[in-house]
C-alpha positions in Angstrom: -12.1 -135.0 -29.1 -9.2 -134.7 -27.1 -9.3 -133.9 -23.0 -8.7 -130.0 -23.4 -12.1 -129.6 -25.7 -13.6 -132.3 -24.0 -13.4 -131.1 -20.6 -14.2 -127.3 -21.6 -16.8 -128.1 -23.9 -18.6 -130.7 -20.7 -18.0 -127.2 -18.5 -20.5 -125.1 -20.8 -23.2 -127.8 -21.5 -22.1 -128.9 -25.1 -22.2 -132.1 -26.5 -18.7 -134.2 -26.2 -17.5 -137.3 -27.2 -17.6 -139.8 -23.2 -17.6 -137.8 -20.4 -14.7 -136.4 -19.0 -12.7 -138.6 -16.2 -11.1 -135.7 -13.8 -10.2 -138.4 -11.1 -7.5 -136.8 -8.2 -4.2 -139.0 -8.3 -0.8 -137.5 -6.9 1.0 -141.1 -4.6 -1.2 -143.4 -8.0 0.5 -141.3 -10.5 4.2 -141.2 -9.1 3.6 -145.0 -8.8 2.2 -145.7 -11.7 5.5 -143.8 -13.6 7.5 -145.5 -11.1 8.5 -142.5 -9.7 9.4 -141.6 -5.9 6.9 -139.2 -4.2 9.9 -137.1 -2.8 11.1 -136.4 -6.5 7.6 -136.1 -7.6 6.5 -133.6 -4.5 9.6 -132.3 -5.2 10.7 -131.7 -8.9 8.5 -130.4 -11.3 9.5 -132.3 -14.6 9.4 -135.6 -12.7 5.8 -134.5 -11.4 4.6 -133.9 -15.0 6.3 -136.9 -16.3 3.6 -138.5 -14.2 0.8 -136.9 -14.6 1.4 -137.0 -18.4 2.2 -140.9 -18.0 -0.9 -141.6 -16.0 -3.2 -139.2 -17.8 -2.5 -141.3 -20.9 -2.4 -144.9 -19.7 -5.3 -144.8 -17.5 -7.4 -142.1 -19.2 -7.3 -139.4 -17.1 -8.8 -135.6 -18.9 -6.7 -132.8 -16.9 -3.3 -132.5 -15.6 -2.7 -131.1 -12.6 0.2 -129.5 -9.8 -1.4 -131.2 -7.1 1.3 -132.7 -4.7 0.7 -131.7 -1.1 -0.7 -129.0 0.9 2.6 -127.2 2.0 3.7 -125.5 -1.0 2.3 -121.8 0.1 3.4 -122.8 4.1 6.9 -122.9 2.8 6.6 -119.7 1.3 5.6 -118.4 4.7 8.5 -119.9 6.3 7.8 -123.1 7.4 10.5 -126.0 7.1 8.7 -129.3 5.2 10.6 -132.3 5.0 10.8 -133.8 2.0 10.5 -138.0 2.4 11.8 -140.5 -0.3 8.6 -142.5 -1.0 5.7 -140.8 0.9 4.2 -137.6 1.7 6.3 -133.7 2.7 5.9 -133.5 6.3 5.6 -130.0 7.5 8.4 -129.5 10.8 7.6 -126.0 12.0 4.2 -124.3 13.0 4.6 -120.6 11.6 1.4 -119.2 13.1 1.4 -119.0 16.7 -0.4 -116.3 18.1 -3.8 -115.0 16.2 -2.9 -111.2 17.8 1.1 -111.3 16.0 0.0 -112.8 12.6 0.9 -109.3 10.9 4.4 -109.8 12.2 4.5 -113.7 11.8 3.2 -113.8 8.1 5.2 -112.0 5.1 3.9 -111.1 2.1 4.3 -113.1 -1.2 6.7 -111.6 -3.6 7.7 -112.9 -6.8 11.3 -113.4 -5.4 9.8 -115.1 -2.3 7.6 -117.8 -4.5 10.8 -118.5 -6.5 12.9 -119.4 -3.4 10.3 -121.7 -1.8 8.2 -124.8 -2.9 5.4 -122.4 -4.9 7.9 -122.7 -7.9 7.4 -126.2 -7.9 3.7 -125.3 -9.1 4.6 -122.8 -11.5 7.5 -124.4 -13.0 4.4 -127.8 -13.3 2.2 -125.7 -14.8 4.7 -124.3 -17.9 6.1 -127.8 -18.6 2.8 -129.1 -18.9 1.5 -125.8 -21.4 5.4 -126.9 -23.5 4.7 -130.7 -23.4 0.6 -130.8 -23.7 -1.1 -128.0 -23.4 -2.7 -128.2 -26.3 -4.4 -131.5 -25.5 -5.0 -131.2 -21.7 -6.3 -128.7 -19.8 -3.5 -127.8 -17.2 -4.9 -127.5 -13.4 -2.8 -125.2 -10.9 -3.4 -125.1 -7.3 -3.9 -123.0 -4.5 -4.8 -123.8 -0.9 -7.9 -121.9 0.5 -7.5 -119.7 3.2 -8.7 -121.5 5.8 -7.3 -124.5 4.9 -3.7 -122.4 4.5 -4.7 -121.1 8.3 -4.5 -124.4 9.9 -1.6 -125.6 7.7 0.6 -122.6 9.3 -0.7 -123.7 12.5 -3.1 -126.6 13.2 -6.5 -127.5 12.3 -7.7 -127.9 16.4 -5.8 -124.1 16.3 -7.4 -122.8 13.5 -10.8 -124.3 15.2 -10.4 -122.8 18.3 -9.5 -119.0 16.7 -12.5 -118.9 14.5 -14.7 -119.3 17.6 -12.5 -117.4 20.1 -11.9 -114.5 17.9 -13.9 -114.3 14.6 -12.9 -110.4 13.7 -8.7 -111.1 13.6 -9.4 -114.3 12.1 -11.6 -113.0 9.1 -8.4 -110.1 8.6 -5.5 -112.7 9.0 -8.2 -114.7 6.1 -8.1 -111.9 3.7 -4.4 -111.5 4.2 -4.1 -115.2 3.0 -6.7 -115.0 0.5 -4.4 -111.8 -1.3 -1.2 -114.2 -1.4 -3.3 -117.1 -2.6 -4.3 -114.3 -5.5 -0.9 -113.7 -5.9 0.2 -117.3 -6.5 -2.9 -118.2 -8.6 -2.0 -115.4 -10.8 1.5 -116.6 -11.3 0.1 -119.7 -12.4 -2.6 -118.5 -14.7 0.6 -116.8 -16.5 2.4 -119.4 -16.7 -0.2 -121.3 -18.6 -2.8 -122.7 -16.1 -6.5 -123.0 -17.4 -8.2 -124.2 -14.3 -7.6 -123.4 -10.7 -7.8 -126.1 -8.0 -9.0 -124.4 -4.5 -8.4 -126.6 -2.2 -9.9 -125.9 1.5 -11.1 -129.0 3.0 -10.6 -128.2 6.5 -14.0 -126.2 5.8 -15.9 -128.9 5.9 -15.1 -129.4 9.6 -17.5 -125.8 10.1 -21.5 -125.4 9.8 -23.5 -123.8 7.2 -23.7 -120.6 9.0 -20.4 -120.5 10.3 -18.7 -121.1 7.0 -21.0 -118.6 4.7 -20.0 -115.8 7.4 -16.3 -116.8 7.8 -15.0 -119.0 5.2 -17.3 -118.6 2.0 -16.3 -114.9 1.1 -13.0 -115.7 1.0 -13.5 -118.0 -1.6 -15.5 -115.5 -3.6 -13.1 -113.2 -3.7 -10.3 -115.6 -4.6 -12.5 -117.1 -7.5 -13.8 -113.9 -9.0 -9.9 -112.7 -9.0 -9.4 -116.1 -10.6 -11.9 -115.0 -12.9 -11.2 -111.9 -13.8 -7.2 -112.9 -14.8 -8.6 -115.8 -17.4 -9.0 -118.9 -15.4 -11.7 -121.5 -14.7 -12.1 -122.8 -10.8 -12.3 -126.5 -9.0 -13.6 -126.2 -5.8 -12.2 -128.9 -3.6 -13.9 -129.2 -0.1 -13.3 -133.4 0.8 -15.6 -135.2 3.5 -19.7 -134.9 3.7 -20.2 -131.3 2.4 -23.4 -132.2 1.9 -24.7 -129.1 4.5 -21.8 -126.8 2.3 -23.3 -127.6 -0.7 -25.4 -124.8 -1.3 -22.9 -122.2 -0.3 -20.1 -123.6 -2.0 -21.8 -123.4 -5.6 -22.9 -119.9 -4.4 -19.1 -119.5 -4.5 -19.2 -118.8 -8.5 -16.7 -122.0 -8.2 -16.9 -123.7 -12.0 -16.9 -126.9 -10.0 -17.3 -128.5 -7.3 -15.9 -131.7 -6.2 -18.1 -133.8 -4.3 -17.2 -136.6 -2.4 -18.7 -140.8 -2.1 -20.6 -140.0 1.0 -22.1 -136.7 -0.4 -25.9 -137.2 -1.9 -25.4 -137.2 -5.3 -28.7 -136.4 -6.5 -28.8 -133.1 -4.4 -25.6 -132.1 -5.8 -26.9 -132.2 -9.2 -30.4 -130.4 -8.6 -28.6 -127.7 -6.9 -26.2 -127.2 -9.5 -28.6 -126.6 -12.6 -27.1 -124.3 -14.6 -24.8 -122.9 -12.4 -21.4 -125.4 -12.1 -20.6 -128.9 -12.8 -20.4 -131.5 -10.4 -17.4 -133.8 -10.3 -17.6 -136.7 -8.3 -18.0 -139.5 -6.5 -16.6 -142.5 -6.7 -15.7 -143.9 -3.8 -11.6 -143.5 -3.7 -11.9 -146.4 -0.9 -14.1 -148.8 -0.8 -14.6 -148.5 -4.7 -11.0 -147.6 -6.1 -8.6 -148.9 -3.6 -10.4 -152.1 -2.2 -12.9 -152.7 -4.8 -13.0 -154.5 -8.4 -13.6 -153.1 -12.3 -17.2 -154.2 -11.7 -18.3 -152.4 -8.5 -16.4 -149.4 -10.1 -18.3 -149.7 -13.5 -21.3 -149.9 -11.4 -20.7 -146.2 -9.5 -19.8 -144.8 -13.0 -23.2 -146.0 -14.1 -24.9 -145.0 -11.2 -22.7 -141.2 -12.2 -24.2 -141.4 -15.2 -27.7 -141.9 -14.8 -28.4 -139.2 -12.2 -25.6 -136.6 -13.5 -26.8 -134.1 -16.0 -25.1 -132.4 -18.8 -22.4 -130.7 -17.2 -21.5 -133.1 -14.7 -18.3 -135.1 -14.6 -17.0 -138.2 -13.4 -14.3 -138.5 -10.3 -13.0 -139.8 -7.6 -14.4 -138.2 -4.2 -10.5 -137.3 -3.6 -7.4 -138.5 -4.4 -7.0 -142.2 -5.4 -5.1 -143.6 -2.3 -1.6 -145.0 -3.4 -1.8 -148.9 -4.1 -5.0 -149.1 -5.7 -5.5 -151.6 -8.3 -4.7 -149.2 -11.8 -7.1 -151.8 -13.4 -9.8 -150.5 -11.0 -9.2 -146.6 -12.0 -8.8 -147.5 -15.7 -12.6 -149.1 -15.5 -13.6 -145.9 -15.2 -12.4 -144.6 -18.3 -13.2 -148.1 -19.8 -16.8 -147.6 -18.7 -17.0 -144.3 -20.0 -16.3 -145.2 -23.5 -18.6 -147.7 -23.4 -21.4 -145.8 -22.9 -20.0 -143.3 -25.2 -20.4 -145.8 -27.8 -23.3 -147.1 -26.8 
């Protein structure tokens, strides 16, 4: 099989060759291609030269835009600094007061993601469909509103407004939520198959607080994703573990789960409704462990996933890990594929 059937085939329960390998690498892959951050955060064909390049050495099933979380800020104004070797620093904090954010925020045009960092996404997304999108399944990316609220300002900000004013903060949620439509939508036309949502700052909320405030966003955004074509990835990193529920309630195709998330829970609460894609520990595991203690995790994936579920690292493989130690999970894979 190759990644694109595999991967869509694992999605709707059907049989498939090894499981499919859907580990998170952005600093791995630019140094595994031996390619600069700042070009890769920066310049889409030297971003898909590295995804492509790690996808294929280390055996890797999707592709994905995945660079850093201030592509959207800049199209809301903000100034990010773009560093040689190492991660876009955002400068300027566009959101300061919760009771001006209709003056403060623009709109997304298609004029306004072509002038800022967005296009760096779209522009990913159409070189991967020219140079392999017949064999990988292409992931765009979006932030989640919440997650896109504390970008413009801070995540001790976008903590406090929540609490201190619920009502404006739900309305400047929905405004982000549209855009985040907007820019998903772009990316589904230019070629994208899967969705990446990305709102991690959610996990940082409880159960309650996040199915009144947060989770309805995300609904909205998927079915919209939904509705033009494309498949969702649910990205909420840290112990989600008290999300869980309410983020497959989402309609999310899946959800990422990461190490210190129960595994086991995850699964029987996903029956028949989404694939879980996790956990291997990107630390401990990955970054400071060997092939072994990593083939033992993907073992451990295997026994207790079910039919849909896939194999990942909890989030993205930190830069300097060991390639031999991500390639042992595809290695692993195949061996029990063959087994």
């Amino acid at each position: 099989m190759i990644p694109r059937e595999r991967l869509l085939n694992r999605l709707q329960g059907k049989p498939v060759d090894k499981v499919p390998n859907l580990s998170i690498v952005m600093q791995l892959a630019a140094q595994y291609a031996n390619i600069p951050y700042g070009k890769y955060s920066s310049q889409a064909d030297s971003l898909v030269e590295a995804q492509m390049t790690t996808a294929r050495g280390l055996g890797l099933d999707i592709l994905t835009v995945m660079s850093d979380p201030y592509r959207e800020t800049s199209a809301y104004g903000a100034e990010i600094l773009i560093q040689e070797d190492d991660l876009p620093l955002c400068k300027t904090t566009v959101l300061t007061d919760l009771s001006r954010w209709r003056q403060q925020l623009r709109p997304f045009t298609a004029e306004i993601l072509a002038a800022s960092r967005t296009q760096i996404g779209i522009d990913g997304v159409s070189f991967f469909k020219q140079k392999a999108g017949g064999d990988y399944a292409i992931a765009g990316w979006v932030e989640g509103a919440f997650a896109e609220f504390c970008d413009l300002s801070s995540v001790s900000w976008g903590m406090t407004a929540i609490v201190d004013d619920p009502a404006e903060t739900a309305a400047c949620l929905s405004f982000l939520t549209d855009q985040a439509i907007f820019f998903a939508q772009a990316q589904i036309e230019a070629g994208a198959d899967i969705i990446g949502i990305g709102d991690s700052a959610a996990s940082l909320v409880s159960a309650r607080m996040y199915r009144n405030l947060i989770q309805p966003h995300e609904k909205r955004l998927i079915e919209a994703i939904h509705q033009a074509g494309g498949l969702v990835k649910l990205h909420i990193c840290g112990d989600i573990t008290h999300l869980l529920p309410e983020m497959i309630a989402t309609g999310a195709d899946i959800i990422d789960v990461d190490y210190m998330v129960d595994f086991d829970q995850a699964i029987a609460l996903s029956k028949d409704r989404c694939s879980i894609s996790g956990n291997i520990d990107p630390i401990n595991l990955l970054l400071q462990g060997t092939p072994q203690t990593v083939t033992e995790q993907v073992d451990f994936c295997l026994t207790h996933g079910n039919d849909r579920s896939i194999l990942s690292s909890g989030c993205e493989v930190p830069k300097n890990t060991p390639f031999e130690n991500l390639k042992a999970i595809d290695d692993r894979l195949r061996q029990h594929a063959a087994a």
